[in-house]
C-alpha positions as CSV (number, residue, x, y, z in Angstrom):
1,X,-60.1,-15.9,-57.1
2,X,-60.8,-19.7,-57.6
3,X,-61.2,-22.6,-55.5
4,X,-61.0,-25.6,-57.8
5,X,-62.2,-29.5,-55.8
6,X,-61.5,-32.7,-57.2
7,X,-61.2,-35.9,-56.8
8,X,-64.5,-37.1,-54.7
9,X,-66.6,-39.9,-56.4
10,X,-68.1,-43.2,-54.9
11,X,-66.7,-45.3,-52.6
12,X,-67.1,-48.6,-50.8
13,X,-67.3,-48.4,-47.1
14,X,-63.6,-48.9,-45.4
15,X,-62.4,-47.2,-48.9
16,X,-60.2,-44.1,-49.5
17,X,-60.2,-41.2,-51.4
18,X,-57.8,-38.1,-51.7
19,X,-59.5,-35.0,-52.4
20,X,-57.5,-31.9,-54.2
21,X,-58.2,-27.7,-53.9
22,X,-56.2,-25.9,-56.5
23,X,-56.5,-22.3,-55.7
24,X,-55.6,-19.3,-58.0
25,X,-55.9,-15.5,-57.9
26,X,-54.5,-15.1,-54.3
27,X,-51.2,-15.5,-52.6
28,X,-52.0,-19.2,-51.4
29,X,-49.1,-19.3,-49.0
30,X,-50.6,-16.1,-46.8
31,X,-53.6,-18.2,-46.2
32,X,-54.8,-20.7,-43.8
33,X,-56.6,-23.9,-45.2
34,X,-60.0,-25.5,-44.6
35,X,-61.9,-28.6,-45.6
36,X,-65.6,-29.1,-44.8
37,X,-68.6,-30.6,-45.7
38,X,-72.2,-30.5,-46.0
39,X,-74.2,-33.7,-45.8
40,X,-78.5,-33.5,-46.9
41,X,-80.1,-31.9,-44.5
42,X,-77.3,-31.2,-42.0
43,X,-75.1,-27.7,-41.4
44,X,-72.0,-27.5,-42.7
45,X,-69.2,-28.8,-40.6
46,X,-65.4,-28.0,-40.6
47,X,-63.9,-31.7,-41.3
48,X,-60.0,-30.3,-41.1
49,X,-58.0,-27.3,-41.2
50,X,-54.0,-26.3,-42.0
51,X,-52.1,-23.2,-41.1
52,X,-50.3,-21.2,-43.9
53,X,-47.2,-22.7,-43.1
54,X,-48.2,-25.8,-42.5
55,X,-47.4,-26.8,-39.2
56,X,-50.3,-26.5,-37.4
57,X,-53.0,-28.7,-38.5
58,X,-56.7,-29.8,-37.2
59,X,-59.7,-32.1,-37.4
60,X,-62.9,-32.8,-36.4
61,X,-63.5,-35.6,-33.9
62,X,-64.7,-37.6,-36.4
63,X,-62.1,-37.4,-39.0
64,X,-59.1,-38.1,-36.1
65,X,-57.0,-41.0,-37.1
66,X,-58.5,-41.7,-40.7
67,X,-58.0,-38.1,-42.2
68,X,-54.9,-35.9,-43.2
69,X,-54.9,-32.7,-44.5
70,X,-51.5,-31.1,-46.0
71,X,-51.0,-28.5,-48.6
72,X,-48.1,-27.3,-51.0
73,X,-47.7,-24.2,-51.0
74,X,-45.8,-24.4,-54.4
75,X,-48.5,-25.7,-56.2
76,X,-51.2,-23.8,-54.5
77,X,-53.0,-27.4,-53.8
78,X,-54.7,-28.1,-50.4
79,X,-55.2,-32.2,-49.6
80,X,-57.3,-34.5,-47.3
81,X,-56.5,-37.8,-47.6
82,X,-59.3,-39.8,-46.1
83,X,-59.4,-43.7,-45.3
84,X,-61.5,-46.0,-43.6
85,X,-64.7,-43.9,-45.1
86,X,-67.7,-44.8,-43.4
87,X,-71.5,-44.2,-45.3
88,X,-71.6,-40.8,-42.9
89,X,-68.6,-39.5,-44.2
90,X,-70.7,-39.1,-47.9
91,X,-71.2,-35.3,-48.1
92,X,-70.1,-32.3,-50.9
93,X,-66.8,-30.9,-49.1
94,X,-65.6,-28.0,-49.6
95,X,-62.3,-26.3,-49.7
96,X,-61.5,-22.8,-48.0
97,X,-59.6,-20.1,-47.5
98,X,-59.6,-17.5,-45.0
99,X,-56.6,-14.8,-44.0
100,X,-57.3,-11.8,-41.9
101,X,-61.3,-10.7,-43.2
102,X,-60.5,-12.7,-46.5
103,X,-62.9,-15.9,-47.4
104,X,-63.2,-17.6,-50.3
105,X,-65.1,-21.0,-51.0
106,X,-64.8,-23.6,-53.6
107,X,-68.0,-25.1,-55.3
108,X,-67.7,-28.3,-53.4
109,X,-67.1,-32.6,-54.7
110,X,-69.2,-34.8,-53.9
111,X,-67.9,-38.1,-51.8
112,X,-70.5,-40.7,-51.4
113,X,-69.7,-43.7,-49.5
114,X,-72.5,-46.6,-50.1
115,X,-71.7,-50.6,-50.8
């Protein structure tokens, strides 16, 4: 089972990023879809979430209006799209996976928004 993030990086403040979770050695489209990050010195926090089919999606209060998370189920890839990043957003965010007692994690991608 992998988990594989990309695209984070640095960012100026009011910029956008898209970040990517490949996932391989599970049936991707059984699962539901989580993004969320871990800033220094603070818990981890759910940032968004997607059902398996897609329909159904979430955020956290914080993320409303400058996040979207979508997934493709026929290329196994989860997405958040995130704009209007703000120096709080900068965290590692991880991608996950959960269905029934199943949970898997990626190793995390660092955003960090600073001018």
């Amino acid at each position: 089972v992998q988990l594989v993030e990309s695209g984070g990086g640095s960012v100026q403040p009011g910029g956008s990023l898209t970040l990517s979770c490949a996932a391989s050695g599970f049936t991707f489209s059984n699962y539901d879809m989580r993004w969320y990050r871990q800033a220094p010195g603070k818990e981890r926090e759910l940032v968004a979430a997607i059902a398996s089919a897609g329909g159904s999606t979430n955020y956290a209060d914080s993320m409303k209006g400058r996040s979207t998370i979508s997934r493709g189920n026929a290329k196994n890839t989860v997405y958040l799209q995130m704009n209007s990043l703000k120096p709080e957003d900068t965290a590692v965010y991880y991608c996950h996976a959960r269905w029934s007692k199943n949970r898997y994690w990626g190793q995390g991608t660092q955003v960090t928004v600073s001018s």
